[in-house]
Structure formats: C-alpha cells, structure tokens
ZASE-688616 format. One record per residue (C-alpha): residue in three letters; residue number from 1; x, y, z. Coordinates in Angstrom, 3 decimals. Layout:
 residu num       xx       yy       zz
    ala NUM        X        Y        Z
...
//
This chain:
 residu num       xx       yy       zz
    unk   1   93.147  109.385   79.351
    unk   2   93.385  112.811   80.479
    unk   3   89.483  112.706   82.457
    unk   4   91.072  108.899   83.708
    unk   5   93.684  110.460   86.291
    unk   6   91.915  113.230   86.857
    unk   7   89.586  110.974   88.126
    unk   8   92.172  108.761   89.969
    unk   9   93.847  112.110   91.441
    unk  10   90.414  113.275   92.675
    unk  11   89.779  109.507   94.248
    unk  12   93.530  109.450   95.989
    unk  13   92.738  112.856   97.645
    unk  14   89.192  111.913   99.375
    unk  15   90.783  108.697  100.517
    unk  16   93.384  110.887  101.815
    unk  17   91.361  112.996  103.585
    unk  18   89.132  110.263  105.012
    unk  19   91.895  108.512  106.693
    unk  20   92.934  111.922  108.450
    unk  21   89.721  112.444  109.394
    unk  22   89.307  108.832  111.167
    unk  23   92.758  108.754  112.784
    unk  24   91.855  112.485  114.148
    unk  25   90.616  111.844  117.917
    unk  26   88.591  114.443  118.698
    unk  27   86.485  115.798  122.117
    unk  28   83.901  113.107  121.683
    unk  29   86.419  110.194  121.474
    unk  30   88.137  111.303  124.544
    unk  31   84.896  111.761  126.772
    unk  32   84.762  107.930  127.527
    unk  33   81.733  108.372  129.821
    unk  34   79.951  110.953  127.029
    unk  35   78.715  113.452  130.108
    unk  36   80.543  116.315  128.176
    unk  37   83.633  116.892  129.815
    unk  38   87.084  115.453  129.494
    unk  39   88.550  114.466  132.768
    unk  40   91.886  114.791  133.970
    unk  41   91.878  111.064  133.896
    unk  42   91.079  111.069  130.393
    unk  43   93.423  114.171  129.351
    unk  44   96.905  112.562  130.740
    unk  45   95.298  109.024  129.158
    unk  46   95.152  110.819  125.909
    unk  47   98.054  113.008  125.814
    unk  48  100.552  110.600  127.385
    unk  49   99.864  107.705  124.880
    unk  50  100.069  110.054  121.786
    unk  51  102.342  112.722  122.704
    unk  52  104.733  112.008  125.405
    unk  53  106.608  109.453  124.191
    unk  54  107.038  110.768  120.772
    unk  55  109.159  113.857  122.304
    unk  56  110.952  111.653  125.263
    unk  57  113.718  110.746  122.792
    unk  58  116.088  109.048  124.937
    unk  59  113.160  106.552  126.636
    unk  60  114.390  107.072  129.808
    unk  61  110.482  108.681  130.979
    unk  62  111.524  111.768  131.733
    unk  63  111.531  114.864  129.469
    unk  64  114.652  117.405  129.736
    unk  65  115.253  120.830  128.298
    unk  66  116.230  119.457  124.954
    unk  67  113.318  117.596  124.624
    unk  68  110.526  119.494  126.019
    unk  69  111.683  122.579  124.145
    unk  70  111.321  120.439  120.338
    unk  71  107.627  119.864  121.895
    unk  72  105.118  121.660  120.759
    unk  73  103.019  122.345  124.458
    unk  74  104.332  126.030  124.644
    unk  75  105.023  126.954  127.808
    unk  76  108.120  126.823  130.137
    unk  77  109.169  123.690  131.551
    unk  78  110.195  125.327  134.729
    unk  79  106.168  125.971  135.097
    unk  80  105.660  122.016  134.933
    unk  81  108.823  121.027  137.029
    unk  82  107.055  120.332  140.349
    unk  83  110.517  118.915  141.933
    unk  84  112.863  121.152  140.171
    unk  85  114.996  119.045  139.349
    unk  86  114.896  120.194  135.447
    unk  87  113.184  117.423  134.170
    unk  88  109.570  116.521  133.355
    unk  89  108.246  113.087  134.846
    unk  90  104.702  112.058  132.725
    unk  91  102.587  113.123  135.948
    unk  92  104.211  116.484  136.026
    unk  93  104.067  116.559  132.351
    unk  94  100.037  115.636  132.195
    unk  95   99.589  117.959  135.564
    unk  96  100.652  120.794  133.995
    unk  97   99.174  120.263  130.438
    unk  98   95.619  120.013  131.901
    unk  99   95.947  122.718  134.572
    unk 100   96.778  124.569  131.388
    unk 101   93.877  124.038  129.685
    unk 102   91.115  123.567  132.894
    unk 103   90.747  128.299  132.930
    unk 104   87.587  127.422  134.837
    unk 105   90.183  124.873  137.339
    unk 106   87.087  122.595  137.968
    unk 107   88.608  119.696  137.330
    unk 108   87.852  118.775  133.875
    unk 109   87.695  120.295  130.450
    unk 110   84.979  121.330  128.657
    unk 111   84.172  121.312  125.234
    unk 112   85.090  125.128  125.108
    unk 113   88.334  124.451  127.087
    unk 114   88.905  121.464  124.508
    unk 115   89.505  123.674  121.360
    unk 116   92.533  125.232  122.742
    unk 117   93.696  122.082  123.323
    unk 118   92.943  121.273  119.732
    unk 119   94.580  124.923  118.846
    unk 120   97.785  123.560  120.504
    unk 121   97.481  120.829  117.587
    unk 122   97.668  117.594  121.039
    unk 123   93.656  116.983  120.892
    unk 124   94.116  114.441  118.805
//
C-alpha cells in the first residue's frame, strides 16, 4: 500500500511539473519569425495578452497608481506615463516595458536581453 502512493505521489508531481513546463512561453515561442530576436511587435503581443489585463482591474484599459503599483514590472509609472496624465494606456505600458529591457536600444531583444525579462517573472 505504502510503495502504491508513493508511487501515485511521485506520478502527480511529474504531471505537475510537465504542465508548468508546457504552459511556460519561453524566448523561442515568442520569436515568431525564429531569426533570434524578439521584436517590439512581438514583446507588447506577448506581454499585453498575458499581463496587462490581469493587473487593469477595473477594465477600463488604462492602468493607474493602484494598479500598476500591485504589478510586478518594477519601475515607476511616472517613467512609462508619456502624457502625464497618471495613467498607463497599453502602448505606453508595452513602450516602456521593452525600452526597459532593449540595453542595446536596437530595436529588439535578444536572447541575453530576454532573461531579464524572464528574471522579472513576464517572459512567459
């Protein structure tokens, strides 16, 4: 009985970890057009679908103080607020992320550049 669960509890926890492996997106996934880089495109594509909404509480497409600061994207909204007019639209939002993350500023993210997006726990 004993070396039955044990074997059940040891079969629950690799199907466990193989569905958080395949819902994990990672670099590869995200580089649609496989030359290596994650575009901008891509990036706001990503992050909008997955992260975005979950932290615009209120669905009214905008982020505010409130909400931004429960996000976990770490920096200071005022650095994102293009308008200043203390909220986040999506484009400012997705601007701001990937400028972020682009050090080199060419326009895309490489894989390099991709683990600190990954760090930041929105890669996938």
């Amino acid at each position: 009985m004993k070396k039955h669960i044990t074997s059940v509890l040891a079969l629950t926890i690799s199907l466990s970890s193989a569905a958080v492996l395949a819902n994990k997106t990672g670099f590869d996934d995200i580089d649609r057009d496989r030359d290596g880089y994650v575009t901008k495109s891509d990036f706001q594509q990503h992050v909008a679908d997955r992260h975005f909404m979950q932290f615009d509480r209120n669905r009214d497409g905008m982020l505010d103080e409130n909400e931004f600061s429960s996000s976990r994207f770490g920096s200071n909204m005022a650095d994102f607020d293009r308008d200043r007019d203390s909220r986040l639209s999506k484009a400012e939002m997705m601007d701001g992320m990937f400028s972020q993350y682009d050090t080199d500023r060419d326009g895309r993210l490489s894989k390099e550049e991709w683990k600190n997006v990954e760090r930041a726990g929105i890669g996938y």
